[in-house]
C-alpha positions as CSV (number, residue, x, y, z in Angstrom):
1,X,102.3,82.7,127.8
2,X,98.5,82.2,128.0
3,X,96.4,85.1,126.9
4,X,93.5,86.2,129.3
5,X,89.9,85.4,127.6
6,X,86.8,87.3,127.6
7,X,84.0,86.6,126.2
8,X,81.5,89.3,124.8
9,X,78.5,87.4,123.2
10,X,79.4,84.5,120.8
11,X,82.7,86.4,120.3
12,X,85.9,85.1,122.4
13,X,88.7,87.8,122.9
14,X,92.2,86.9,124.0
15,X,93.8,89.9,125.8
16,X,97.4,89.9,127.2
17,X,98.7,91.8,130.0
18,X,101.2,94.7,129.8
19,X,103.7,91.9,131.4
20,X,103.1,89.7,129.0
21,X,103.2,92.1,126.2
22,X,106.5,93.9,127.6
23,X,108.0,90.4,127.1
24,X,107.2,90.5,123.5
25,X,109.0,93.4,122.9
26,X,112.5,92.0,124.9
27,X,111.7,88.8,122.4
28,X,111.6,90.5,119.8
29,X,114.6,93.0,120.9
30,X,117.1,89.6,120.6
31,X,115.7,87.8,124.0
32,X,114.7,85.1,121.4
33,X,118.4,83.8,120.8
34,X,118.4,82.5,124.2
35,X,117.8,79.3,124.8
36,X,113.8,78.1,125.7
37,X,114.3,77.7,129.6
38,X,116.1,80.9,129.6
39,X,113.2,82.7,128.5
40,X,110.8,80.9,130.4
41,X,112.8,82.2,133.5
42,X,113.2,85.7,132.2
43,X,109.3,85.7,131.4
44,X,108.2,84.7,134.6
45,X,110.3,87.0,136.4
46,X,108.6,89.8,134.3
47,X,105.7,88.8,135.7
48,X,106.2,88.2,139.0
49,X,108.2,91.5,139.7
50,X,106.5,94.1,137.1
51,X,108.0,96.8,137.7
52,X,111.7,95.7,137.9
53,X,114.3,97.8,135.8
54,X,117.1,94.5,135.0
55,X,116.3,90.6,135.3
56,X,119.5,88.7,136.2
57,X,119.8,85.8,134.7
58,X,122.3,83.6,136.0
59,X,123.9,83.5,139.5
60,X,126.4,86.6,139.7
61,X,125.0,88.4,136.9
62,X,126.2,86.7,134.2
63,X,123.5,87.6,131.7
64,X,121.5,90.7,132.3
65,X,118.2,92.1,130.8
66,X,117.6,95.2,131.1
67,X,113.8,96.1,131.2
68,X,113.7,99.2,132.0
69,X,114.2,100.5,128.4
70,X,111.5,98.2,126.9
71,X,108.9,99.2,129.4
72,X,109.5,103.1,128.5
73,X,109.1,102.4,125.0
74,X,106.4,100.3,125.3
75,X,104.6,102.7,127.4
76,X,105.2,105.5,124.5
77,X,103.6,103.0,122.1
78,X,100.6,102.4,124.3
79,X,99.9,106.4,124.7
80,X,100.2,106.3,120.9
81,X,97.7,103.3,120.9
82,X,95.3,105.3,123.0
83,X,95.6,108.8,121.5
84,X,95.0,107.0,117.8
85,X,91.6,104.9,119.3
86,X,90.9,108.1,120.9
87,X,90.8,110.1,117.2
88,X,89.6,107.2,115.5
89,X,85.9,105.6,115.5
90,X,84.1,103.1,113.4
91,X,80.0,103.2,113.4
92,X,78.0,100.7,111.5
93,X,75.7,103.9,110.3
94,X,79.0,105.5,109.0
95,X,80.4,103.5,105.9
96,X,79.8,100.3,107.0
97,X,81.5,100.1,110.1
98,X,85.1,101.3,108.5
99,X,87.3,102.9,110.9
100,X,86.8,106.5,109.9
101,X,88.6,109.8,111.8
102,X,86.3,111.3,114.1
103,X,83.8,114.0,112.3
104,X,84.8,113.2,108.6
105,X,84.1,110.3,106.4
106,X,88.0,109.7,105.8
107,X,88.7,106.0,105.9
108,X,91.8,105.6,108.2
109,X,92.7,102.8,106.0
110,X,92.4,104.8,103.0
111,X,95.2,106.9,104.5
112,X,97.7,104.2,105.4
113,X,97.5,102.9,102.4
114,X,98.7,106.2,100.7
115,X,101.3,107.0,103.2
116,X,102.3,103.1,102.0
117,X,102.5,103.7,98.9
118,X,104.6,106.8,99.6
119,X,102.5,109.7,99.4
120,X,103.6,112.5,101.7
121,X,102.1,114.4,104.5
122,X,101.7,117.4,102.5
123,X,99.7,115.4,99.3
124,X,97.7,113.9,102.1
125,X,96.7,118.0,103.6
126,X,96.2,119.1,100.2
127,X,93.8,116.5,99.6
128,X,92.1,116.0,103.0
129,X,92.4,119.4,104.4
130,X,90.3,118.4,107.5
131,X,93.3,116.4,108.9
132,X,96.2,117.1,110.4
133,X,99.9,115.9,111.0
134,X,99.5,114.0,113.7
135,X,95.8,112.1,112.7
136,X,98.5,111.2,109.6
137,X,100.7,109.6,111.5
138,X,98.7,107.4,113.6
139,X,96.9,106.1,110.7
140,X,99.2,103.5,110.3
141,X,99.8,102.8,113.8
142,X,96.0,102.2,113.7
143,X,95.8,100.0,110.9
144,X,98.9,97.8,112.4
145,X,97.0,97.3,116.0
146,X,93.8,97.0,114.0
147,X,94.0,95.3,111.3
148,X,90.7,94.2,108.8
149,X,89.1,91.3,109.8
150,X,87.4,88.5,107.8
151,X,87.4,87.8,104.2
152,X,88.1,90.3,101.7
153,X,85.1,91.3,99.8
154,X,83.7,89.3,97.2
155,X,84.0,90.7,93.6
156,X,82.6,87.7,91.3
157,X,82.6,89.9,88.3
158,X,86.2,90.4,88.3
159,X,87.9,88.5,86.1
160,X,85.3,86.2,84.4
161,X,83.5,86.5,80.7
162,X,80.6,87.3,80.7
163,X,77.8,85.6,81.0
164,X,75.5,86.6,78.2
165,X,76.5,88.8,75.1
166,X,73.5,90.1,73.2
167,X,73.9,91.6,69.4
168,X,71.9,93.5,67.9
169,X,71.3,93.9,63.6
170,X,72.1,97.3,62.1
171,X,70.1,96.8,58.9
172,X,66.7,97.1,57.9
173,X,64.1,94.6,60.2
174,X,63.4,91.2,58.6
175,X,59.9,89.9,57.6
176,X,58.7,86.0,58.3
């Protein structure tokens, strides 16, 4: 499978197609326990026929896949995708560039991370009251498609002595 690549400045993206990503999904559904020509074949029928419901594998049907199922849920997934970019934005003015919901300063991330630590809808309303049930649950959805690039932000004070202690006399001043 070779991605398609765009490039946008110095920046090189590599997209795949729905095709491509609808085999993914049958991959990762069990298609994977075939052998490697196998799913070579089944890939390349995907792509050649993209809107075929069952690829038959061997002559007379003796292994079927049926695609039909994938693409639907894969399709329900994509809306999701959409409807979450679609509520979410990121502005370099805004917080640095932090995916935030549109019109508030919540932090999407800030929101996953809560609802992966267990936190439930309801603690989430009663704290952000500007949010609603659904922003909530494509937060993570968000984060997963999404996720924080680059290197984690450097904290050199964290851990480490410091590096100079000053003490001061609590008695009367000295004379030289």
């Amino acid at each position: 499978m070779r991605p398609r690549r765009l490039r946008t400045g110095r920046t090189v993206e590599r997209r795949l197609s729905r095709e491509q990503v609808l085999y993914l999904r049958l991959e990762a559904k069990g298609v994977q326990l075939l052998p490697m020509s196998a799913r070579r074949e089944i890939a390349r029928r995907i792509e050649a026929d993209p809107q075929a419901d069952v690829v038959f594998l061997a002559e007379g049907g003796a292994v079927l896949i049926e695609v039909k199922a994938a693409r639907e849920e894969l399709e329900q997934e994509l809306e999701r995708l959409e409807r979450a970019q679609s509520l979410i934005g990121r502005d370099p003015e805004i917080m640095g560039g932090t995916p935030i919901y549109r019109g508030t300063r919540i932090p999407v991330e800030l929101v996953a991370d809560m609802l992966e630590q267990g936190a439930s809808f309801e603690e989430i309303l009663e704290g952000y009251p500007s949010l609603d049930k659904e922003r909530i649950a494509l937060a993570q959805l968000y984060v997963r498609a999404f996720p924080r690039r680059g290197r984690p932000a450097a904290r050199p004070w964290a851990k480490q002595k410091p590096i100079h202690t000053t003490f001061h006399r609590t008695g009367p001043a000295r004379r030289t």
